[in-house]
N, C-alpha and C positions, 0 to 999 in steps of 0.2 A: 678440369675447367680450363679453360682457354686465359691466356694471360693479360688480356684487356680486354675493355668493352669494345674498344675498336678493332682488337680482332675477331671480337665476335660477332660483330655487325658485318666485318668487311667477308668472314667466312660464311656470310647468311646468304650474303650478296655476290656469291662467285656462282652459286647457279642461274640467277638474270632475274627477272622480274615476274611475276611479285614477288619479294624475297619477307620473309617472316621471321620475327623474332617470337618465339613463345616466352613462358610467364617462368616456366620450370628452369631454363635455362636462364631466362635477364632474372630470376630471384635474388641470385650470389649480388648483380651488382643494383641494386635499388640502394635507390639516396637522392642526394641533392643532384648530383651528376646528372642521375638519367631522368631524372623530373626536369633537366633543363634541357635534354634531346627533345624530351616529351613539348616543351613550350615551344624550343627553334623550330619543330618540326620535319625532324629527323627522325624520330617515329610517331607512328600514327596508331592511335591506341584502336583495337577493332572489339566487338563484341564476344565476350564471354561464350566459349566455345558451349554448345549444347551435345556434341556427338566428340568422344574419342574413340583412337585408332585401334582396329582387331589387333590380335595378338599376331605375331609373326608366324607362328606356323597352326594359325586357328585354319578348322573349316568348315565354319557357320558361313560361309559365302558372303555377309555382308562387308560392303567397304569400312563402313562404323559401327562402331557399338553405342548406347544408348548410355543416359549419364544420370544416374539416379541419387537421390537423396533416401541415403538406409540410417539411423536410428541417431541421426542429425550428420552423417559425415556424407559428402560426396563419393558415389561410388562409380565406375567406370564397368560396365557389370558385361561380361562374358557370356553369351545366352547358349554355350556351351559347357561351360566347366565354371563355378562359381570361385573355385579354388584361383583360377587366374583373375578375379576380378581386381581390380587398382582400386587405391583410393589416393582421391586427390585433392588437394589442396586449392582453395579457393584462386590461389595465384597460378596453377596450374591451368586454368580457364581462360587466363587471359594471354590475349597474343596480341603484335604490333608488326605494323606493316614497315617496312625502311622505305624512306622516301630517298633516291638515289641521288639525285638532284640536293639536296638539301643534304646528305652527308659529304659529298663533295665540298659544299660549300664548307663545313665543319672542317674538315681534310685542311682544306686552306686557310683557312681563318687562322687556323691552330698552329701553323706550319710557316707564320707571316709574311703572306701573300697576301698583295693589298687589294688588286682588282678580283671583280667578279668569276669564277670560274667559266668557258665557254665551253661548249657544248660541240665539238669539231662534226665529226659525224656521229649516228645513234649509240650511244654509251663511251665514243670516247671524248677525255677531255681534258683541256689545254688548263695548266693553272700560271705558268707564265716561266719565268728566267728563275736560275736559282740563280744564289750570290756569286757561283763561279763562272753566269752566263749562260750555264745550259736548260734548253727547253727542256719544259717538264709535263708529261702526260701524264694521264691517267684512266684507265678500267676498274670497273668494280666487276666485273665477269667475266669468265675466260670463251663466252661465246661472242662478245662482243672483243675480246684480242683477237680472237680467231679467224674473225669478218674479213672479207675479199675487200682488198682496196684501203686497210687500216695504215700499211705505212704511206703510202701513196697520198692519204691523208694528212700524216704526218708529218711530209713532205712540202706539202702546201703552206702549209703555216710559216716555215722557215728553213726552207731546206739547206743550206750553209750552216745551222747552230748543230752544235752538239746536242746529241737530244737522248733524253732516259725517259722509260716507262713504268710506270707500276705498275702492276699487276699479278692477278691472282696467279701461281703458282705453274711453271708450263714445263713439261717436258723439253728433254734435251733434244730433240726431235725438230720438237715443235717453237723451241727457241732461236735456229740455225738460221729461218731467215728475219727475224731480227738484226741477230749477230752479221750477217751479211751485209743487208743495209748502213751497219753504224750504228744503230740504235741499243744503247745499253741498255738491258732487262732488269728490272727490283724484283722480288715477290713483294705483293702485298703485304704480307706479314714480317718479312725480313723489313722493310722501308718505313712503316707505321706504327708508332704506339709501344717501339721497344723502349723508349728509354724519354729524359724531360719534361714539363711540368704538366704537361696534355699528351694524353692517352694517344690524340689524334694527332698528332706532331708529325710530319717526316722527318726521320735522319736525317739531315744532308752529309753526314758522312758515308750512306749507301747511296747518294745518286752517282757519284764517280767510278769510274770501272778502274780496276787492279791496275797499276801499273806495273806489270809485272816482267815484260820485252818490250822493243818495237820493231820484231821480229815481226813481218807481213807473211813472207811464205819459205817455208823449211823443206827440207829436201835431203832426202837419207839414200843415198847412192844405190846400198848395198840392200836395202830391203824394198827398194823403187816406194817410196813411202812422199808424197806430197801431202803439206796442210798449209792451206793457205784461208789467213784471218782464221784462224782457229777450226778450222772445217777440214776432213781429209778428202782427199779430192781421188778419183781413178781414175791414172795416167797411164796408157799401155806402153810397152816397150819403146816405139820410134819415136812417139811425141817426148816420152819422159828424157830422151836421151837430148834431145832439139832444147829441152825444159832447160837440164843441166848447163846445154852448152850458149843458152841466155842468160844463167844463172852466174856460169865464171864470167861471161862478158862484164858483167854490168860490176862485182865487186870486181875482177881486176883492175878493168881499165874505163868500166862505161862504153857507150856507142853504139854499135849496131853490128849484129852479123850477117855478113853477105850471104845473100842469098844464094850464090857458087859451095860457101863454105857449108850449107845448110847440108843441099842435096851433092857432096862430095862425100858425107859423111851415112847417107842413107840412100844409097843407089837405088835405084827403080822408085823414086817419091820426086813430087815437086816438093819445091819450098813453098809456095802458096798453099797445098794441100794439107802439108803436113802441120802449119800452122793452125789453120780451119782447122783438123783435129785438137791440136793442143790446146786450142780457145774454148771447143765446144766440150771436151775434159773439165777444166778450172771453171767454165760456167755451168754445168747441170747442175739445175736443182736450184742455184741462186736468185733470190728473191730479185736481183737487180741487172739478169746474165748482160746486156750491155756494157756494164761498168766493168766486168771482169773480163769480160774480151777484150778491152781498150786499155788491159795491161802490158799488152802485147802490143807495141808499135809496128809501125810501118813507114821503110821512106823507099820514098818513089825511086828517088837514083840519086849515086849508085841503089841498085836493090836491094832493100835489107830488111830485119827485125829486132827489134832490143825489148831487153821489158822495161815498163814503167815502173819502175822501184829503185831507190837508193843502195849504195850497197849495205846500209846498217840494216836495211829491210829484210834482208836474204842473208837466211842459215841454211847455206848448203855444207853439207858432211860426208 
């Protein structure tokens, strides 16, 4: 059994709409609690199932089985093998719809958040500032995080704040361009309902990310190894060496490297060229590739290039 009602709602609700809660599963929690989901409208009670599901490796062809009443119990009857037939429980019949809208609003209410939750684009939604200032979104499905145009969204709202998301659970993969953007990622279940006086609470001890460095981008000589924002990047031989020799620039002294010094050091390349390489390296794949090529400066004259990082930014080894 799942360890609140709110993570069983939020895990009903990561496959998108209609999301279902059946009767077998909410049994454990019936009470006053979920009789008052029932009145806010956070579930929506639907009619008494008449058909349950084949058996998983049945091959009677039908999608449902028939629901019979045998010698007063409900039976779930198998019109192949009588021996798999189910019996079920009166609560077993019943299921309820999640109104998403209306658990959002629960989400917040519970989590005290004074205004209305908005609705930014379809399934995402803004619930406002936490106490330490930062924007706070939210998903209740991971097709709706997944949407073309979600942070770009997010963006709009307030693109200067620091901003966290919840949401349902995403690969590592599928995280990176968040992580690019700035955008701190919750799971669902890690942010909601673990702990406080409502199930549906957020932590706000998980909307802040780890402070863990402020290390921006590291750089390992000897195994040509680039990560920059937590991302490992593929840097080929001349750019990574151009990478390095922006990387002592800036902790030793700061400034800029001539563009003489550039191509003195890699014969047969411009300095303009080999740059465009090393931008188009640290930007593939980034949710925001503008912003990572403009780590790399430019002054006109004399000709040069520096990067835009402090030296506490850059672990070069």
């Amino acid at each position: 059994m799942v360890a609140t009602l709110a993570h069983l709602l939020l895990r009903r609700s990561e496959a998108g709409e209609p999301a279902l809660l059946w009767g077998r599963e909410a049994k454990p929690f019936y009470g006053p609690a979920f009789d008052r989901l029932i009145v806010a409208g956070v579930l929506v009670a639907r009619a008494p199932a008449l058909e349950w599901q084949v058996c998983d490796d049945c091959d009677c062809g039908r999608d449902w089985r028939p629901i019979e009443r045998i010698d007063g119990r409900l039976v779930a009857v198998c019109p192949l093998d009588h021996a798999a037939d189910v019996v079920l429980d009166p609560e077993d019949l019943e299921s309820y719809e999640i109104n998403p809208a209306a658990l959002v609003h629960e989400i917040a209410v519970s989590s005290g958040f004074v205004g209305e939750p908005s609705e930014v684009i379809g399934g995402l939604w803004h619930l406002g500032r936490s106490a330490s200032g930062r924007q706070l979104f939210l998903v209740l499905s991971r097709v709706c995080a997944l949407q073309p145009g979600l942070i770009a969204a997010i963006r709009l709202v307030d693109g200067a704040s620091q901003t966290t998301l919840i949401t349902p659970a995403l690969s590592a993969a599928e995280s990176v361009r968040f992580a690019e953007a700035g955008i701190h990622v919750v799971s669902s279940e890690e942010g909601i309902g673990d702990s406080g006086e409502s199930c549906f609470a957020i932590d706000p001890a998980k909307l802040e990310p780890a402070r863990i460095s402020a290390t921006r981008l590291s750089i390992v000589r000897s195994s040509q190894r680039v990560v920059l924002d937590g991302i490992e990047r593929h840097v080929p031989q001349q750019p990574f060496r151009l990478l390095v020799l922006l990387a002592e620039t800036a902790i030793r002294k700061g400034g800029f490297v001539r563009r003489v010094e550039i191509e003195a050091a890699n014969s047969g390349r411009t300095a303009s060229d080999l740059v465009r390489e090393l931008r188009d390296c640290l930007a593939a794949g980034a949710a925001e590739p503008d912003q990572v090529r403009r780590l790399i400066k430019t002054r006109r004259s004399p000709s040069g290039y520096a990067l835009a990082l402090e030296s506490h930014e850059i672990d070069l080894r």
